[in-house]
FIDREN-380847 format. One record per residue (C-alpha): residue number from 1; y, z, x. Coordinates in steps of 0.2 Angstrom, whole numbers, plus 2048, in hexadecimal, padded with zeros to 3 digits. Last residue first. Layout:
! FIDREN-380847
ATOM    n   yy   zz   xx
ATOM  NUM    Y    Z    X
...
This chain:
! FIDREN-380847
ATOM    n   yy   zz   xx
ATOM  323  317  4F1  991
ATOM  322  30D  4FD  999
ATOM  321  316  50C  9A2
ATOM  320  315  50F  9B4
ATOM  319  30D  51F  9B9
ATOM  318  2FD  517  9BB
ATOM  317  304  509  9C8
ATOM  316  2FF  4F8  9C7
ATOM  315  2FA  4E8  9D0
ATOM  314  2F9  4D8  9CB
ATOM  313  2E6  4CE  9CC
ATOM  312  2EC  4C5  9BC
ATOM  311  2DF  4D1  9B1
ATOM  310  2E8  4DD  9B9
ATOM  309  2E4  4E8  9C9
ATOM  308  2E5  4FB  9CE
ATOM  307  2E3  4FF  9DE
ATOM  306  2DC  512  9DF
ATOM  305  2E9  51F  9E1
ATOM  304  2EA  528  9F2
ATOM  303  2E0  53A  9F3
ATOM  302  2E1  537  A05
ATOM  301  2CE  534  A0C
ATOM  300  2C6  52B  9FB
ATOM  299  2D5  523  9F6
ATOM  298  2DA  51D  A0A
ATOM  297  2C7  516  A0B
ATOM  296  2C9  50B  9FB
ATOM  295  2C6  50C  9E7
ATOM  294  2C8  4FD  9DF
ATOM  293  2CB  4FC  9CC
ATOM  292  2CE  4ED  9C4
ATOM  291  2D4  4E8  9B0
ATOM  290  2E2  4F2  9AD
ATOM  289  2EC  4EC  99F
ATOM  288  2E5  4F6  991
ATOM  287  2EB  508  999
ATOM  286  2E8  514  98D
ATOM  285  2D5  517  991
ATOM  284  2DA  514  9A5
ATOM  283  2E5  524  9A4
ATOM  282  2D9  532  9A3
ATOM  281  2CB  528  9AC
ATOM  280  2D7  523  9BC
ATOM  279  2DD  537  9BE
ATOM  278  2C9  53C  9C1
ATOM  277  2C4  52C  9CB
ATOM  276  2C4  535  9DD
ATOM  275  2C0  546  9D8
ATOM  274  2B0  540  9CD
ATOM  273  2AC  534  9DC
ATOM  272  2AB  545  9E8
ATOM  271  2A2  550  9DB
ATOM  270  295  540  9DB
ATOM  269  293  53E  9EB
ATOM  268  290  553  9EE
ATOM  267  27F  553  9E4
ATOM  266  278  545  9F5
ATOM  265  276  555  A02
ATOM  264  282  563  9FF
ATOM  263  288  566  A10
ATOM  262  29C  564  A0D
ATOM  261  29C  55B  A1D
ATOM  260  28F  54D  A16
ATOM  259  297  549  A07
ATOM  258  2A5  546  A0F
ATOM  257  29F  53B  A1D
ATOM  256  297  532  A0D
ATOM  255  2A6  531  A03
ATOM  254  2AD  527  A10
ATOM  253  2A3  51A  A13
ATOM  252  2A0  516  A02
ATOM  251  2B4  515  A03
ATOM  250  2B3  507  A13
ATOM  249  2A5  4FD  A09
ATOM  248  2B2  4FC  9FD
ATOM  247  2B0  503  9EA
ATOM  246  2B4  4FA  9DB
ATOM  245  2B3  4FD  9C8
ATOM  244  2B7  4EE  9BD
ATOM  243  2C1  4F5  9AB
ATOM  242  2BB  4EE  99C
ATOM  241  2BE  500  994
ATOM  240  2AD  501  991
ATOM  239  2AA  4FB  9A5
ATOM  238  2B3  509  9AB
ATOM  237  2A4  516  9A5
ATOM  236  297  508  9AA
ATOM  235  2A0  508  9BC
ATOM  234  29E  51B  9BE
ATOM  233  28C  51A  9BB
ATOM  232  28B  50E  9C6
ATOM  231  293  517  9D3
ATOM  230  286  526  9D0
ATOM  229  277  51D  9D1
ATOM  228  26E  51C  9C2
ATOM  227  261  50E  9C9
ATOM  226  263  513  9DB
ATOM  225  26C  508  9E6
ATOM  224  280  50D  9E6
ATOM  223  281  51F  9EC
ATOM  222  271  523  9EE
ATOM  221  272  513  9FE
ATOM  220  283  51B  A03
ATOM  219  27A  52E  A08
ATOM  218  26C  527  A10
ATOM  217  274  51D  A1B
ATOM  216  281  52C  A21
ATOM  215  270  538  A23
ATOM  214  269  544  A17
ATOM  213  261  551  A1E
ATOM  212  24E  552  A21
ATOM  211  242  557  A14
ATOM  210  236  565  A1C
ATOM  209  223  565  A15
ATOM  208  217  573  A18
ATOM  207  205  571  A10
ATOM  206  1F9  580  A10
ATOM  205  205  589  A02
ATOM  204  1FC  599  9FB
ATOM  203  1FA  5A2  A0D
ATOM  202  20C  5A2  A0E
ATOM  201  20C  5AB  A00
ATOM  200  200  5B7  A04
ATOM  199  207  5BA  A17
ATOM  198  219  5BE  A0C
ATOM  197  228  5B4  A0E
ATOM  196  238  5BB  A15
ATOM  195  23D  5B1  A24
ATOM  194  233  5B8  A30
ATOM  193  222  5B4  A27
ATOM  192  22A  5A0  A23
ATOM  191  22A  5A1  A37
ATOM  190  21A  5A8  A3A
ATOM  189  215  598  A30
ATOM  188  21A  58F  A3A
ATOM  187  228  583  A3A
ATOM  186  228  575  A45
ATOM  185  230  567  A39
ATOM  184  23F  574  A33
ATOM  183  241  573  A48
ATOM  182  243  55F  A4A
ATOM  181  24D  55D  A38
ATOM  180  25C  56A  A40
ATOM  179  25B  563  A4E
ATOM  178  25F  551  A44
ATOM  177  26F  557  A3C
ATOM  176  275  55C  A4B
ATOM  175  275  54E  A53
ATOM  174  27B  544  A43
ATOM  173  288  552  A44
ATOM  172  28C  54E  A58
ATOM  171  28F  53D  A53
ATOM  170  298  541  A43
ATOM  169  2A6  548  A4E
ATOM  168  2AC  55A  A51
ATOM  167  29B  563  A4C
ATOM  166  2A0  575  A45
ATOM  165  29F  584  A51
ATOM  164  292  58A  A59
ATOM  163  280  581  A61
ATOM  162  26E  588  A60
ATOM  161  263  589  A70
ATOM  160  251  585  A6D
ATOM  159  244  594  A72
ATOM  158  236  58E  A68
ATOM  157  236  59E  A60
ATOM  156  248  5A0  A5D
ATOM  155  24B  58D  A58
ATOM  154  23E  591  A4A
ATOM  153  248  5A2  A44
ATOM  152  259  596  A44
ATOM  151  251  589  A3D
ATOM  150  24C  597  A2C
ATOM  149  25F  599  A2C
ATOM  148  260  591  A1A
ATOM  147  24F  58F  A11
ATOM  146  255  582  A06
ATOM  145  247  585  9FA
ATOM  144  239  57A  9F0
ATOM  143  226  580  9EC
ATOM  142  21A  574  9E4
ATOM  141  20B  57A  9DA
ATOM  140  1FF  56F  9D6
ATOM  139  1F6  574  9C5
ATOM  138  1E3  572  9CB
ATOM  137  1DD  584  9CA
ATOM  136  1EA  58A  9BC
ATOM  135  1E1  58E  9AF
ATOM  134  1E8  591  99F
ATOM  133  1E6  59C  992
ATOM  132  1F2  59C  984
ATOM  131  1F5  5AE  97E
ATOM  130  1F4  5B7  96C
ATOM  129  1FE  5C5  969
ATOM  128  1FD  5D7  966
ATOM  127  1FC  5DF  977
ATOM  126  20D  5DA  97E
ATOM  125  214  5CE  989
ATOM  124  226  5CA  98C
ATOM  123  22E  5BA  98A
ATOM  122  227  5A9  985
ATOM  121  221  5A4  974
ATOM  120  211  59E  978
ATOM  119  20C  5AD  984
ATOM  118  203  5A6  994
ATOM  117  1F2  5AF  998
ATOM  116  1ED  5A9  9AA
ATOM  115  1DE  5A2  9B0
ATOM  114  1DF  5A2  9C2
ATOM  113  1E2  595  9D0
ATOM  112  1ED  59A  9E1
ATOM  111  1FD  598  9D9
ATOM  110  1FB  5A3  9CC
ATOM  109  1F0  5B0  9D5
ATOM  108  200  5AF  9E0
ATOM  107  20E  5AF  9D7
ATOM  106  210  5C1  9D1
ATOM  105  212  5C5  9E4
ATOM  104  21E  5BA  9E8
ATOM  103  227  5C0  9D8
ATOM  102  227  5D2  9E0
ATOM  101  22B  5CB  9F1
ATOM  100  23B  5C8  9E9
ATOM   99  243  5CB  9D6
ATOM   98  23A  5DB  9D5
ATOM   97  23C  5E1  9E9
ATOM   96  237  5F5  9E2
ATOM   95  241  600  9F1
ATOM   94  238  606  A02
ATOM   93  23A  5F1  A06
ATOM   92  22E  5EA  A13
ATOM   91  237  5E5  A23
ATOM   90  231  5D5  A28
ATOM   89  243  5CD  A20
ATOM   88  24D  5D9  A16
ATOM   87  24D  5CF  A07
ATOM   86  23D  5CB  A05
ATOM   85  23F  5B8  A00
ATOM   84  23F  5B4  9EF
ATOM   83  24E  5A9  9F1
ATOM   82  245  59E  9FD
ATOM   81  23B  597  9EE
ATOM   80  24C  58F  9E6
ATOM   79  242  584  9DD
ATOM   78  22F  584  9D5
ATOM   77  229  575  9D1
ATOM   76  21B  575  9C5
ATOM   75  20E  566  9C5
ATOM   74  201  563  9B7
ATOM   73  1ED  560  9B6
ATOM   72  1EB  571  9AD
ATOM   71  1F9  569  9A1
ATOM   70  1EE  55E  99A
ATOM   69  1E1  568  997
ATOM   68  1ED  574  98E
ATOM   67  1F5  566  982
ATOM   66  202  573  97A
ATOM   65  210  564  97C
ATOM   64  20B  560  990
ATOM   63  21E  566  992
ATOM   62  21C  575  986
ATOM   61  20C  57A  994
ATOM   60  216  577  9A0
ATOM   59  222  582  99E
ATOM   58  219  58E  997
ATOM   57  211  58F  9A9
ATOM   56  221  593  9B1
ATOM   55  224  5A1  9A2
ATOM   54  213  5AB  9AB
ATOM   53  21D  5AF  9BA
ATOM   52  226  5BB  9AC
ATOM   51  239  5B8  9AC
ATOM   50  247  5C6  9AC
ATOM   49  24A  5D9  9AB
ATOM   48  239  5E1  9AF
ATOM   47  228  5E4  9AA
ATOM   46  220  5D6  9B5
ATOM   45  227  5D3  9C4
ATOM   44  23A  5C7  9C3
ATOM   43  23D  5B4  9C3
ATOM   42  24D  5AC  9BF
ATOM   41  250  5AA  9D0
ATOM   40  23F  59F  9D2
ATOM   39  246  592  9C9
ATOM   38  238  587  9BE
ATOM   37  238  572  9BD
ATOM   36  228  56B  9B3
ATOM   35  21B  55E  9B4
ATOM   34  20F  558  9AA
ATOM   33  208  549  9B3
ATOM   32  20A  536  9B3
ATOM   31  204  536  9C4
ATOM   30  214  52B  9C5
ATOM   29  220  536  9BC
ATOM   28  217  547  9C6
ATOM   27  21C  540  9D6
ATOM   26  22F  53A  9D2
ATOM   25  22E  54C  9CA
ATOM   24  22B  555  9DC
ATOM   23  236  547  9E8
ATOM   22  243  549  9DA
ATOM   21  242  55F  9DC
ATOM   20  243  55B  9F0
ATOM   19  252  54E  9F3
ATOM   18  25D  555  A00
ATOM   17  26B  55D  9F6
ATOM   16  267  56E  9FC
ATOM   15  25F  56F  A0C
ATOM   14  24C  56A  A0F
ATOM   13  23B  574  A0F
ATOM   12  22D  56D  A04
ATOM   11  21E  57B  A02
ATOM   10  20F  574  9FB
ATOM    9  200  57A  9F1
ATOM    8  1F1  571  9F7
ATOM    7  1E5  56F  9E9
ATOM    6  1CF  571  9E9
ATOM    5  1C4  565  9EB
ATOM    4  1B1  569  9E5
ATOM    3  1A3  565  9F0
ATOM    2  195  563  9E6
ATOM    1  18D  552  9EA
């Protein structure tokens, strides 16, 4: 009947470890799209030190394997957008802003749908070589950033009152935790304005998404459920030395309240489990009579040493020397 649809760029808002850039490719991997990661730091205006706009697009163009039709139907995700904010807030700059509002401003007839001359080889473009043309009218662009502080310009206008100081019991950070989801969910775009974001830009992206934090739950179901979950990854690398990896529920426990206090979202667990094991992987490989591994809540809070069991359920030191 003539009514042609037309793409709504999103904008997903969350803190860092929260899940955003595996929401975007677990998307694209059932569309069974082209899809591509790009970091909007990198990014600079044309004509100066860094990346073109135009290197996103090659990007997914290499990912559809030169198959231009194919990528036109492709998603990008563009991380760390909050980066690009102008720097001094709703004060224009009286200095060039290349690797901030300038890059928003090279997005734009990008995002919005234009046919834009790509150069196969990457890099700089110059008048004597040939350009792949491709139109981006129904590439979806998603946008990802952590947008710290932004609560604190929607608590502002709704008129909620913040609280100082760090949260002295995982009560009152679960509370806090969950503010901090209830304002990101009522940002305006007056509120994306404030932050650093130009009217354009904003314009770009009808659909604004905010990924709550993490939670306790959350945090010990990636730990253990997922197909590559971290602990079992960890238990393959002790299984090739025959070695059974264990970890009690009080331990999961524990390196989620970590997790959470050092406020990097799930990419902490696995720093945590890498400090935990680090001294049992050098040794186990020498140590054929170790058999069992199981790491409890006192490893995981103290920095104790993991029980080590034998094959006859005995158990040993590290230190000790085998026989």
């Amino acid at each position: 009947d003539g009514v042609e649809l037309g793409k709504s760029n999103i904008l997903l808002i969350g803190p860092t470890g929260c899940g955003k850039t595996l929401l975007a490719q677990t998307l694209a991997r059932i569309l069974k799209v082209p899809f591509c990661i790009a970091d909007a730091t990198s990014l600079t205006e044309a004509g100066y030190v860094g990346e073109d706009v135009e290197n996103i697009l090659l990007r997914l163009i290499q990912v559809a394997e030169f198959d231009i039709p194919r990528a036109e139907k492709g998603i990008i995700y563009i991380d760390e957008i909050d980066k690009i904010a102008r720097k001094s807030g709703d004060n224009p700059s009286i200095t060039r802003d290349v690797s901030g509002e300038g890059v928003q401003q090279a997005l734009l007839k990008i995002i919005e749908g234009t046919v834009a001359n790509v150069p196969p080889q990457g890099g700089r473009k110059h008048p004597h070589q040939e350009f792949l043309q491709i139109n981006t009218a129904n590439i979806l662009f998603i946008c990802g950033g952590a947008f710290d502080n932004l609560e604190d310009i929607v608590a502002r206008r709704v008129g909620a009152k913040g609280r100082l100081g760090f949260p002295r019991s995982e009560e009152e950070r679960t509370s806090r935790d969950e503010e901090l989801g209830e304002l990101l969910r009522q940002v305006q775009p007056d509120d994306l304005l404030e932050f650093g974001l130009i009217p354009e830009f904003v314009g770009r992206l009808p659909v604004v998404v905010n990924v709550d934090p993490l939670d306790k739950a959350a945090l010990i179901r990636i730990l253990t459920e997922p197909k590559d979950a971290v602990l079992k990854q960890y238990q393959r690398l002790f299984g090739m030395d025959n070695v059974e990896l264990i970890f009690t529920e009080d331990a999961l426990s524990a390196i989620a309240d970590k997790a959470l206090a050092r406020k990097t979202g799930a990419r902490g667990l696995r720093t945590i489990v890498e400090e935990i094991l680090l001294d049992v992987m050098y040794e186990i490989p020498s140590r054929k009579d170790v058999r069992k591994c199981i790491v409890g809540a006192e490893t995981v809070l103290n920095g104790s040493q993991p029980l080590l069991l034998t094959q006859s359920e005995r158990p040993v030191d590290l230190l000790e020397e085998t026989a």
